[in-house]
Each structure stands twice: as C-alpha cells, then as structure tokens.
C-alpha positions, 0 to 999 in steps of 0.5 A: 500500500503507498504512502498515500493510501496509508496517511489516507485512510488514518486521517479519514478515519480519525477526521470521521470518528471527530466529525461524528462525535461533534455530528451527535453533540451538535445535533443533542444541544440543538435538540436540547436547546430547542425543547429548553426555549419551548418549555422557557418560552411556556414557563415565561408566558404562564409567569408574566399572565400570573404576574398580570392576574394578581396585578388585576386583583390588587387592583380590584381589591383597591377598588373595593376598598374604596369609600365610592367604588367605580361599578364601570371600573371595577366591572371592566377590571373583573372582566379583563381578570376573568380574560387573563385567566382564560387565556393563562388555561389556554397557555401550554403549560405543566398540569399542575399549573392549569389546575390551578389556574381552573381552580382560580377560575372557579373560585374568582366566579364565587368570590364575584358571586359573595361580591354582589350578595355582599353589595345586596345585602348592604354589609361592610366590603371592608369587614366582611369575613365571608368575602374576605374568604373568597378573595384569599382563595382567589389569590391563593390559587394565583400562589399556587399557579405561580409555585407550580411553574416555579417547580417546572422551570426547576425540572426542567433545569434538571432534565438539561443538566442530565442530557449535557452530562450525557452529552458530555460524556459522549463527547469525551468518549469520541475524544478519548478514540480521536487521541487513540488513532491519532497517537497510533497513526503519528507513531506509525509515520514517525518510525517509518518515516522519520530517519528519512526525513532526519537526514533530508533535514541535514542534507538541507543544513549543507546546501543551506550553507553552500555545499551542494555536495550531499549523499542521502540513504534511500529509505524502504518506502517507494515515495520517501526513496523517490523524494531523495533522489529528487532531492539529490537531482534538486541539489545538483541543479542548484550547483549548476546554477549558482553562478547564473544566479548571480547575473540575476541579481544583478539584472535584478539590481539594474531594473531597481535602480531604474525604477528608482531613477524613473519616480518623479520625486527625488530619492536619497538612500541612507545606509545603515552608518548614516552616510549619503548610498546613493541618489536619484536624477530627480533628486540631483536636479531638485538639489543642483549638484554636479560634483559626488557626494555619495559617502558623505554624512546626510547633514554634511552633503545638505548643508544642513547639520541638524539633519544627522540628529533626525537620522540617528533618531530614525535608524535607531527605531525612534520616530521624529515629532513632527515634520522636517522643515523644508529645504532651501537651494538655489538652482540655476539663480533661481531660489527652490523650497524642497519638502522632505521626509525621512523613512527607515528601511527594515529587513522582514527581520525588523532590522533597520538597514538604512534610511530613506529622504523623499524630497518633493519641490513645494516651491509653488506651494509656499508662495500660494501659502505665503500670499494666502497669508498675507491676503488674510492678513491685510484683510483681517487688518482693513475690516477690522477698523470698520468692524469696531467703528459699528461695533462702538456706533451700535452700542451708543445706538442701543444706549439711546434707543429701549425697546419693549422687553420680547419686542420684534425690535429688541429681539433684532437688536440682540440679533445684531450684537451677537452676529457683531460679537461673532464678527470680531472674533472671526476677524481676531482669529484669522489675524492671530492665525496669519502671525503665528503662520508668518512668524510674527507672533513671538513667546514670552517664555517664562517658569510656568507651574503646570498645577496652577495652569490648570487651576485657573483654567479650572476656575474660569470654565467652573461656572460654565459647566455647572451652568450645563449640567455638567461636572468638571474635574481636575486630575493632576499630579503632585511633583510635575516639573517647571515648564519654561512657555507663554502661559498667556499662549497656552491660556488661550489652547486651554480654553479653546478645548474646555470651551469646545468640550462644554459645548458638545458635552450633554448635561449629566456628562463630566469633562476631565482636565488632568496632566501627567508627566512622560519622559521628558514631555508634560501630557495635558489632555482635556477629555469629554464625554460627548458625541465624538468625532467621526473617524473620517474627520479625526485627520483634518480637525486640525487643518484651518478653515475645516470645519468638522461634524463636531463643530458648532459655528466658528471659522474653523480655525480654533484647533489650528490656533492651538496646533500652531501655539504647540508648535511654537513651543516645540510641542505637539498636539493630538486626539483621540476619539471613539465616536458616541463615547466622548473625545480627548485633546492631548497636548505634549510640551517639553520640560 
C-alpha cells in the first residue's frame, strides 16, 4: 500500500470518528436547546399572565376598598381578570399549573358571586369575613399557579443538566478514540518515516550553507526513496546554477535602480552608518549638484547639520515629532523650497538597514501659502477698523434707543450684537492665525507651574459647566516639573478645548482636565464625554478653515490656533476619539 493510501485512510478515519462525535453533540444541544426555549418560552408566558392576574386583583381589591367604588371600573377590571385567566388555561403549560389556574377560575366566579350578595345585602366590603374568604382563595390559587411553574422551570433545569452530562460524556468518549488513532497513526509515520526525513533535514543544513555536495540513504518506502533522489537531482541543479544566479541579481539590481531613477520625486538612500548610498536624477536636479557626494554624512552633503540628529533618531527605531522643515537651494539663480521626509528601511527581520529622504519641490506651494497669508492678513487688518467703528456706533445706538422687553425690535437688536460679537472674533482669529503662520507672533517664555495652569483654567470654565449640567474635574499630579512657555499662549489652547468640550458635552456628562508627566514631555489632555468625532474627520480637525461634524459655528480655525501655539513651543498636539463615547485633546510640551 503507498504512502498515500496509508496517511489516507488514518486521517479519514480519525477526521470521521471527530466529525461524528461533534455530528451527535451538535445535533443533542440543538435538540436540547430547542425543547429548553419551548418549555422557557411556556414557563415565561404562564409567569408574566400570573404576574398580570394578581396585578388585576390588587387592583380590584383597591377598588373595593374604596369609600365610592367605580361599578364601570371595577366591572371592566373583573372582566379583563376573568380574560387573563382564560387565556393563562389556554397557555401550554405543566398540569399542575392549569389546575390551578381552573381552580382560580372557579373560585374568582364565587368570590364575584359573595361580591354582589355582599353589595345586596348592604354589609361592610371592608369587614366582611365571608368575602374576605373568597378573595384569599382567589389569590391563593394565583400562589399556587405561580409555585407550580416555579417547580417546572426547576425540572426542567434538571432534565438539561442530565442530557449535557450525557452529552458530555459522549463527547469525551469520541475524544478519548480521536487521541487513540491519532497517537497510533503519528507513531506509525514517525518510525517509518522519520530517519528519512532526519537526514533530508541535514542534507538541507549543507546546501543551506553552500555545499551542494550531499549523499542521502534511500529509505524502504517507494515515495520517501523517490523524494531523495529528487532531492539529490534538486541539489545538483542548484550547483549548476549558482553562478547564473548571480547575473540575476544583478539584472535584478539594474531594473531597481531604474525604477528608482524613473519616480518623479527625488530619492536619497541612507545606509545603515548614516552616510549619503546613493541618489536619484530627480533628486540631483531638485538639489543642483554636479560634483559626488555619495559617502558623505546626510547633514554634511545638505548643508544642513541638524539633519544627522533626525537620522540617528530614525535608524535607531525612534520616530521624529513632527515634520522636517523644508529645504532651501538655489538652482540655476533661481531660489527652490524642497519638502522632505525621512523613512527607515527594515529587513522582514525588523532590522533597520538604512534610511530613506523623499524630497518633493513645494516651491509653488509656499508662495500660494505665503500670499494666502498675507491676503488674510491685510484683510483681517482693513475690516477690522470698520468692524469696531459699528461695533462702538451700535452700542451708543442701543444706549439711546429701549425697546419693549420680547419686542420684534429688541429681539433684532440682540440679533445684531451677537452676529457683531461673532464678527470680531472671526476677524481676531484669522489675524492671530496669519502671525503665528508668518512668524510674527513671538513667546514670552517664562517658569510656568503646570498645577496652577490648570487651576485657573479650572476656575474660569467652573461656572460654565455647572451652568450645563455638567461636572468638571481636575486630575493632576503632585511633583510635575517647571515648564519654561507663554502661559498667556497656552491660556488661550486651554480654553479653546474646555470651551469646545462644554459645548458638545450633554448635561449629566463630566469633562476631565488632568496632566501627567512622560519622559521628558508634560501630557495635558482635556477629555469629554460627548458625541465624538467621526473617524473620517479625526485627520483634518486640525487643518484651518475645516470645519468638522463636531463643530458648532466658528471659522474653523480654533484647533489650528492651538496646533500652531504647540508648535511654537516645540510641542505637539493630538486626539483621540471613539465616536458616541466622548473625545480627548492631548497636548505634549517639553520640560
């Protein structure tokens, strides 16, 4: 029989001795738990209608009770009792349970009977003793229903234990019979197949090493004696081709560098000392070279020497905080700005193998954005005085002019002073954006405790978030460090965030503003407990004039006021948010 038929029939045998076994578990815990939803499915029924009956008679006994009882009332009520009961006969229940609810029904009809000779009679509802009987009969027949479905539930919890111990068993058995074959069939292989395969094994080591030249022992069975010489042809095969191999590589290397050669942005590869491997065209034109600079360190061949501590910091696995600043050369006379980035190189190993720069022409692109912002600028500058000319115009024009209290009038003139207000701030934000983005806004650096910082913002937004229903809490730590940052700056992030926070945070929700101290940066994060953000939109949050989902009126140019002021400061801002679940603002500034 060949190696084939052998494995064949031991598997199958054993995947069909495993597959009956779960077959029959599978089956028995369908069935079990398709009769333990019916009986569950009956037993919840009979409860929620004995839940509904001794509901109806309190009820009714209420209505007794009363000093003027409602005929119409107390008679709908009976009616719907005597319903309930009816159908909790219906209801495919134990016997003892429709016994006892007959028996509720036979009794309700006395006690309705004791009822009306009661009321006939003129006797006290209250104090009667005959009618007080019926009604604890009543209501003790409800017990009794209630007690008997009690007892089935309790049955049939027993009966489920019994099958699952039974399947249990079974289920072990088939077990038991899989790990018999299965050790039989392995013990099998290995002794007739193993000293073969040892010596493939070792055969592999040598050729893995170079030495093509191995001898293997043919083994008794057809299959294992072919694969040996199949794999003594393999190796003399590989002996033959060796030295071809080596013109592919090398073919292979020619097409890597031209494709390299071909890509529209500019390449420069790092190997693993720090030093400049090699270059593209694109990026020996973007850069004006003509002499070699290959062997050269990084910031020695750029002229930018600050480029070698980023390069360290990339080959030794860390990741750079924020992006490189761009590249100015001056090609041909004319000025270039080159944006750049650095990528290490990893081995499948993760083994880092050297570096690579993209540099990407965006001299274009930073004179749109420098005109942009001058554009803003000069605006924000020729509406601002007109703008605050209104402003004191409408005030003096309110001081003279009263309205009625919820008069058309006055609601305009409110109308007018908000979209005034909201005007200003507008003009203010585009001209504190346009001189943190050309440079002209400065810090005033001084010691700053981080405890304090967070106290007074804590104190300036107390009275707006109790105000909302919402709970502000602080959470810093004893011992964080000095700072050295403008904390007029970074007053201003703070209650950009806590402001955005309280606005999109539901009343009973809590906003959470804490700091913490990680490595050699200060962590201050403001977290809320609102909507969210939308995955989709977390990327753009911080661009200006994007305004989110998440955001409520504004320019959209609060966020990248903040990022800006962060940047200043050599930090770096950050969110995290899981949309219905609330979202956190982190800021990390250095100590």
């Amino acid at each position: 029989m060949k190696l084939r038929t052998r494995l064949f029939l031991s598997i199958s045998a054993l995947i069909t001795v495993a597959l009956l076994g779960l077959l029959l578990g599978l089956v028995s815990v369908m069935q079990i738990a398709g009769s333990q939803e019916d009986v569950m499915r009956g037993n919840v029924g009979t409860l929620e209608a004995g839940l509904k009956l001794r509901q109806n008679l309190g009820d009714q006994l209420v209505m007794t009770m009363a000093n003027t009882p409602d005929p119409s009332a107390l008679a709908k009520t009976q009616t719907d009792f005597q319903a309930l009961l009816d159908k909790a006969i219906a209801l495919p229940a134990s016997a003892a349970e429709r016994s006892a609810f007959s028996q509720a029904s036979e009794n309700y009809q006395r006690y309705l009977q004791v009822y009306e000779r009661v009321m006939a009679e003129g006797r006290v509802v209250n104090t009667d003793p005959e009618l007080g009987l019926a009604f604890n009969t009543v209501r003790n027949d409800l017990i009794a229903a209630y007690k008997a479905t009690i007892e089935s539930i309790d049955g049939t919890g027993q009966i489920s234990h019994r099958h699952a111990v039974w399947i249990s068993a079974l289920l072990g058995l088939v077990g038991i019979a899989v790990l018999v074959i299965g050790f039989l069939t392995a013990n099998r292989v290995a002794r007739r197949f193993g000293e073969p395969i040892e010596a493939l094994v070792k055969a592999a080591d040598q050729i893995g090493k170079g030495n093509y030249e191995v001898v293997l022992p043919l083994s008794r069975a057809p299959e294992m004696s072919l694969l040996t010489r199949r794999f003594g042809s393999m190796a003399k095969a590989l002996r033959e081709h060796q030295a071809t191999n080596v013109d592919e590589l090398l073919a292979g290397q020619q097409r890597l560098q031209a494709v390299l050669d071909s890509i529209d942005d500019g390449l420069l590869m790092i190997d693993r000392e720090g030093l400049l491997e090699h270059l593209n065209p694109v990026a020996q034109r973007q850069l004006g070279w003509e002499d070699d600079r290959l062997g050269m360190s990084l910031g020695q061949a750029l002229g930018r020497p600050d480029l070698d501590e980023h390069l360290r910091l990339i080959l030794c696995g860390g990741s750079l905080e924020r992006a490189l600043e761009d590249l100015s050369f001056e090609v041909g006379g004319e000025p270039r700005l080159l944006a750049c980035s650095l990528t290490p190189v990893t081995h499948p190993s993760e083994q880092i193998l050297g570096a690579v720069m993209v540099l990407h022409d965006v001299t274009e692109q930073r004179a749109f954005e420098r005109v942009r912002s001058e554009f803003i600028l000069r605006a924000s500058h020729e509406l601002r005085t007109p703008v605050t000319g209104m402003h004191m115009a409408f005030g003096l024009l309110q001081e003279r002019l009263h309205f009625a209290a919820g008069s058309r009038e006055e609601d305009l003139f409110v109308t007018v002073k908000d979209e005034m207000q909201r005007l200003m701030q507008l003009i203010n934000d585009l001209l504190n954006f346009s001189r943190y983005q050309s440079g002209q806004q400065k810090l005033t650096l001084a010691p700053c405790n981080v405890q304090l910082l967070l106290e007074r913002a804590h104190q300036r937004h107390a009275q707006a978030a109790l105000a909302g229903g919402i709970e502000l809490l602080m959470d810093v730590p004893d011992g964080l460090p000095r700072m050295q940052c403008d904390e007029t700056q970074l007053d201003r992030v703070l209650d950009n965030l806590l402001d955005n926070a309280i606005r999109h945070t539901p009343e009973g929700g809590h906003i959470r503003l804490q700091a913490r101290r990680h490595a050699e940066r200060v962590i201050i994060s403001v977290e809320d407990t609102g909507e969210g953000i939308a995955y989709g939109q977390q990327g753009r949050i911080f661009e200006p004039f994007v305004q989110v989902g998440r955001k409520k009126g504004g320019a959209g140019l609060g966020l990248a006021l903040c990022k800006e002021i962060l940047q200043l400061h050599g930090g770096r801002m950050g969110v995290y948010s899981r949309p219905g679940q609330g979202t956190q603002f982190y800021m990390a500034l250095p100590i």
